[in-house]
C-alpha positions as CSV (number, residue, x, y, z in Angstrom):
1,X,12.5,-16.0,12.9
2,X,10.7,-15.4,9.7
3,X,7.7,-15.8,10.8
4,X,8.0,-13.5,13.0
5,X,9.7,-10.3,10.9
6,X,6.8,-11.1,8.2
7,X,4.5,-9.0,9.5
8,X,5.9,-5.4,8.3
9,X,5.4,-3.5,11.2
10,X,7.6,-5.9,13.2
11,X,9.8,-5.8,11.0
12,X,9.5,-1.9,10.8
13,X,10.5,-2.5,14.7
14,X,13.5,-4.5,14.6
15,X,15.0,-2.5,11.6
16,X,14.4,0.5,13.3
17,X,16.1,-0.6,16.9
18,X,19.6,-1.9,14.6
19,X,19.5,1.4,13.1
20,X,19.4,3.5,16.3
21,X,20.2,1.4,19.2
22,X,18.4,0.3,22.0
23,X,15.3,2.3,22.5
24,X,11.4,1.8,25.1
25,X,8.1,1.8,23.8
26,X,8.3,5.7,23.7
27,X,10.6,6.0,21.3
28,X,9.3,2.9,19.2
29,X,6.3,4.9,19.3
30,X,7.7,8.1,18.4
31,X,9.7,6.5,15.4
32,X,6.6,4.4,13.9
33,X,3.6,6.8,14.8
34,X,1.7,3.4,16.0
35,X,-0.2,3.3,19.9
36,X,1.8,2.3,22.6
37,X,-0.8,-0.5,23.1
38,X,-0.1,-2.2,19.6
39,X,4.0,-1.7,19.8
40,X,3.8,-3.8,23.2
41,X,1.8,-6.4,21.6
42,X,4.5,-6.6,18.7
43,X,7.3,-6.4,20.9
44,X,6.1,-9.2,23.3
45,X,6.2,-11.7,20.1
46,X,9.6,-10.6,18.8
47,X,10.7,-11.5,22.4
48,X,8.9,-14.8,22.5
49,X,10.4,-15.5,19.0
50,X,13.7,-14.5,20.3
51,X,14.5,-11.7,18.3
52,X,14.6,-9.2,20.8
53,X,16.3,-8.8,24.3
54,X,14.8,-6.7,27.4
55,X,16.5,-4.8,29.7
56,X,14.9,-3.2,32.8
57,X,16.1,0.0,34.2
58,X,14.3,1.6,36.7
59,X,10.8,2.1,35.3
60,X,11.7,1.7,31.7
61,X,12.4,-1.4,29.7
62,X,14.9,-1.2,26.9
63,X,14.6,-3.6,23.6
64,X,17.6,-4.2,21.7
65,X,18.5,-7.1,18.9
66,X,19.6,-10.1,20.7
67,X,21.9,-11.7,17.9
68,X,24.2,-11.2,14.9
69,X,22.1,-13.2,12.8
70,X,19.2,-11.6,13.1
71,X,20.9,-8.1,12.3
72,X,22.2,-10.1,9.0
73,X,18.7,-11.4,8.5
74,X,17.4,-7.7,8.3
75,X,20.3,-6.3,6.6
76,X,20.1,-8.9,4.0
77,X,16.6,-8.1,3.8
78,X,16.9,-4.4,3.1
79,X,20.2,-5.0,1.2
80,X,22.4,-3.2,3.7
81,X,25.7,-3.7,5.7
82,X,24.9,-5.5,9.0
83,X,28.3,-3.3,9.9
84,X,25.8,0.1,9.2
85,X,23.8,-1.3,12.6
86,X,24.0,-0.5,16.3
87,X,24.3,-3.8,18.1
């Protein structure tokens, strides 16, 4: 798992999603300035790490946080409440 949320951008990611919920590409987009193109290659290693969950509705795929542990991970990483974070 820390392998994975070493690079910053992923990590970037991840904090981002426990902050505001479950969000797609466009709004990970939106919230990091970074091309759709390089998101989707981020996202598709947090979810092969298992980090990150995917949800498919309709055309749109949603990412959320798939555990507690990770959100404790990340909010002992930024030194913030794990209770601050939309799971």
């Amino acid at each position: 798992m820390l392998k994975a949320l070493a690079n910053p951008v992923r990590l970037q990611i991840v904090h981002g999603l426990l902050q505001t919920g479950c969000h797609n590409v466009s709004c990970i987009e939106r919230g990091t300035g970074m091309s759709q193109s390089c998101i989707s290659q981020h996202l598709q290693k947090l979810r092969a790490a298992g980090i990150l969950t995917a949800d498919r509705q309709g055309n749109e795929v949603y990412y959320r946080v798939s555990s507690r542990e990770t959100a404790g991970l990340v909010a002992a990483l930024f030194g913030e409440e794990e209770t601050a974070y939309v799971l």
